[in-house]
N, C-alpha and C positions, 0 to 999 in steps of 0.2 A: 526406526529412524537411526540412523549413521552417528556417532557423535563425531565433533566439529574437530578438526587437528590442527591444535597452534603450534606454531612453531615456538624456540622458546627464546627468539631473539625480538618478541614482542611481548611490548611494554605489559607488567600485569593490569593495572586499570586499561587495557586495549582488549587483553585477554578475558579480562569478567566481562566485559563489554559484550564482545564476539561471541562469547557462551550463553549470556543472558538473550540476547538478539536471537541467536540458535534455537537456544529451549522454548523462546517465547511463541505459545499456543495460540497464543490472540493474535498475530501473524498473518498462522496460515499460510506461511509459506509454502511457495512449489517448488519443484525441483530447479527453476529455471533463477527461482529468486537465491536456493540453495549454492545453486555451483556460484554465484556470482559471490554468496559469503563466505565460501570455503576460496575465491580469491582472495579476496579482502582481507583473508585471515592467514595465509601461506604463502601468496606473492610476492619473493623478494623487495620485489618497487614498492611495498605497503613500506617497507624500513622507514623511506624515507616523508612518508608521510607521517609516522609517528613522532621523528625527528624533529619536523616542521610545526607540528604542533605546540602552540604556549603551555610552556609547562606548569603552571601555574593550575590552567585549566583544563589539563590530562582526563578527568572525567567528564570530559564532552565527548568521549569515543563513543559512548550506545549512543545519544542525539545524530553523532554524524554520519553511526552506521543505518540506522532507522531513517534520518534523509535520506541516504543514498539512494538502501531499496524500495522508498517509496516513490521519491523522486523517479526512476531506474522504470518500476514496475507499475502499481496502480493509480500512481499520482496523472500519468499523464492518459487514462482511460478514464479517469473520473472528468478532468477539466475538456476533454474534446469526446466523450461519448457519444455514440451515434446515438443515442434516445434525447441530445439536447437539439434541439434546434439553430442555436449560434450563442456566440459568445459575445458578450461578456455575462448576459446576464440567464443564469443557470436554470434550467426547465425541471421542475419537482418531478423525479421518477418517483414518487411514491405516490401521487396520481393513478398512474399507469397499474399500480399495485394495487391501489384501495381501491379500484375499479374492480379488478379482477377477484378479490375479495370477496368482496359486496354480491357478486351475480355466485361465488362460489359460497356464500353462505345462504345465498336463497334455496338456492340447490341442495344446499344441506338439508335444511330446515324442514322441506318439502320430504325429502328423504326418512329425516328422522321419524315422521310420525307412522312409518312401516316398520315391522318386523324386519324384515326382512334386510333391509337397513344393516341392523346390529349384527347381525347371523353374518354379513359379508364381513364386515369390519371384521369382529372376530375370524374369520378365516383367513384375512392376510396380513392383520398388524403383526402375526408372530410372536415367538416368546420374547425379542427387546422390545417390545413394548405393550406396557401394563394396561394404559387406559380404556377405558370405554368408547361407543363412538357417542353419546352425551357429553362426555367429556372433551372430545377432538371437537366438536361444534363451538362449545363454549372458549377452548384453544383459541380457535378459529377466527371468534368473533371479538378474540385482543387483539386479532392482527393491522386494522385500521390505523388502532392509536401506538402502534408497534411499530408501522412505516412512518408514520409521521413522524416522532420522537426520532426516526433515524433520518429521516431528510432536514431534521433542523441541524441534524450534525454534519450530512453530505452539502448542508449550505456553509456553513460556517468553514468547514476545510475548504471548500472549494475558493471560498474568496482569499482565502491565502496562498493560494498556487498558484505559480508563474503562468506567463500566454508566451505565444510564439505566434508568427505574422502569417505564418503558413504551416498548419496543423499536419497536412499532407504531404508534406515536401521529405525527401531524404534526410535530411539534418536534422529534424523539427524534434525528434525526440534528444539528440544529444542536446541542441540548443537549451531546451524543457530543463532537462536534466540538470546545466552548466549552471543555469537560470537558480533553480530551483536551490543549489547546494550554496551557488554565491550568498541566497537569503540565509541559508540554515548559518553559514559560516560566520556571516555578519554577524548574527544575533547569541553564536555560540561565545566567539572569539573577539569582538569588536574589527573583525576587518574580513575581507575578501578569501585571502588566501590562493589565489591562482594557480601558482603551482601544484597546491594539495587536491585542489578539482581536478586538474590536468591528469591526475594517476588516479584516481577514485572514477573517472572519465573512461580511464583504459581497461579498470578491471572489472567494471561493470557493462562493458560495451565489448570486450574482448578486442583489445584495438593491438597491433603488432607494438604497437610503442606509444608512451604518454605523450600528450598533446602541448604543442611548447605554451607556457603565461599566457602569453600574450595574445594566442589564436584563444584561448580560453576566455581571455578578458574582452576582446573583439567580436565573441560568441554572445557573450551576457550582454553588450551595448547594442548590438544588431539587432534592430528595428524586424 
């Protein structure tokens, strides 16, 4: 992986920010979320978002880079996923798992009491990986209480993400997005911030120019 090139006309609590963001494994980041932070972190127009910012509360930069690409990226796959049915109220993918589980552990289990069973396993786990196939069953049969424990977290994020009136429409992700950074702003900063979305807008949407306040503010009221 690349490491991340700040320029050095941003602020250092900007720059631990944008590094930490960077290195951060738990992410996951793809290249797509990538180029969007190597904006964020070298695009002139960031200046004046740094500017903008209460200096008081300068280390709100990882909070408002981590809205951005989530807002940006997974946030708006999670709240309209095609496995939910309709919104508002959220359909448990992890159903659709422990389902699939369930019929994949019977199958196991049937499997297990063959020879023949272990003799394959051992022939494709390969050397990264140690266990036995006794062991990958037993794996296997955490993974029920493994999806549920993450769909109490896929519920709880979810009911904190923005909606939009039309999921499918052309705008609907910038809208999400506008949406989305007005809450993280509020609750970083005690206000809005309009102009600072307007350019966190453009470098995460690749927009030829930042989007003036007030179409930003008229974004987040629209119904």
């Amino acid at each position: 992986m690349r490491e991340l090139t700040v320029p050095t006309w941003v602020p250092p609590a900007a720059t631990a920010a944008l590094n930490k963001v960077w290195n951060d494994a738990s992410l996951d980041l793809d290249d797509k979320a990538r180029t969007v932070l190597r904006r964020l972190a070298s695009d002139r127009a960031m200046h004046e978002v740094w500017l903008k910012l209460p200096a008081e509360r300068a280390l709100g930069a990882e909070s408002l880079l981590r809205g951005a690409i989530a807002y940006a990226h997974w946030g708006f796959e999670l709240r309209y996923s095609p496995l939910r049915p309709g919104d508002p109220t959220p359909w448990p993918i992890s159903h659709l798992a422990i389902g699939h589980t369930q019929f994949l552990l019977a199958t196991m289990r049937v499997m297990a009491r063959s020879d023949i069973a272990e003799e394959a396993w051992t022939r494709v786990r390969g050397e990264d990986c140690a266990f036995d196939f006794k062991t990958l069953v037993a794996a296997v049969e955490k993974l029920p209480q493994f999806y549920e424990l993450l769909d109490q977290w896929d519920a709880r994020v979810f009911d904190t993400l923005p909606t939009v009136a039309r999921p499918k429409s052309k705008g609907a992700r910038l809208q999400f997005f506008c949406r989305g950074m007005e809450r993280q702003l509020r609750g970083l900063y005690g206000k809005p911030l309009y102009p600072v979305i307007a350019i966190l807008a453009q470098m995460v949407f690749a927009l030829p120019q930042a989007l003036d306040p007030g179409t930003v503010k008229q974004i987040c009221k629209r119904k």
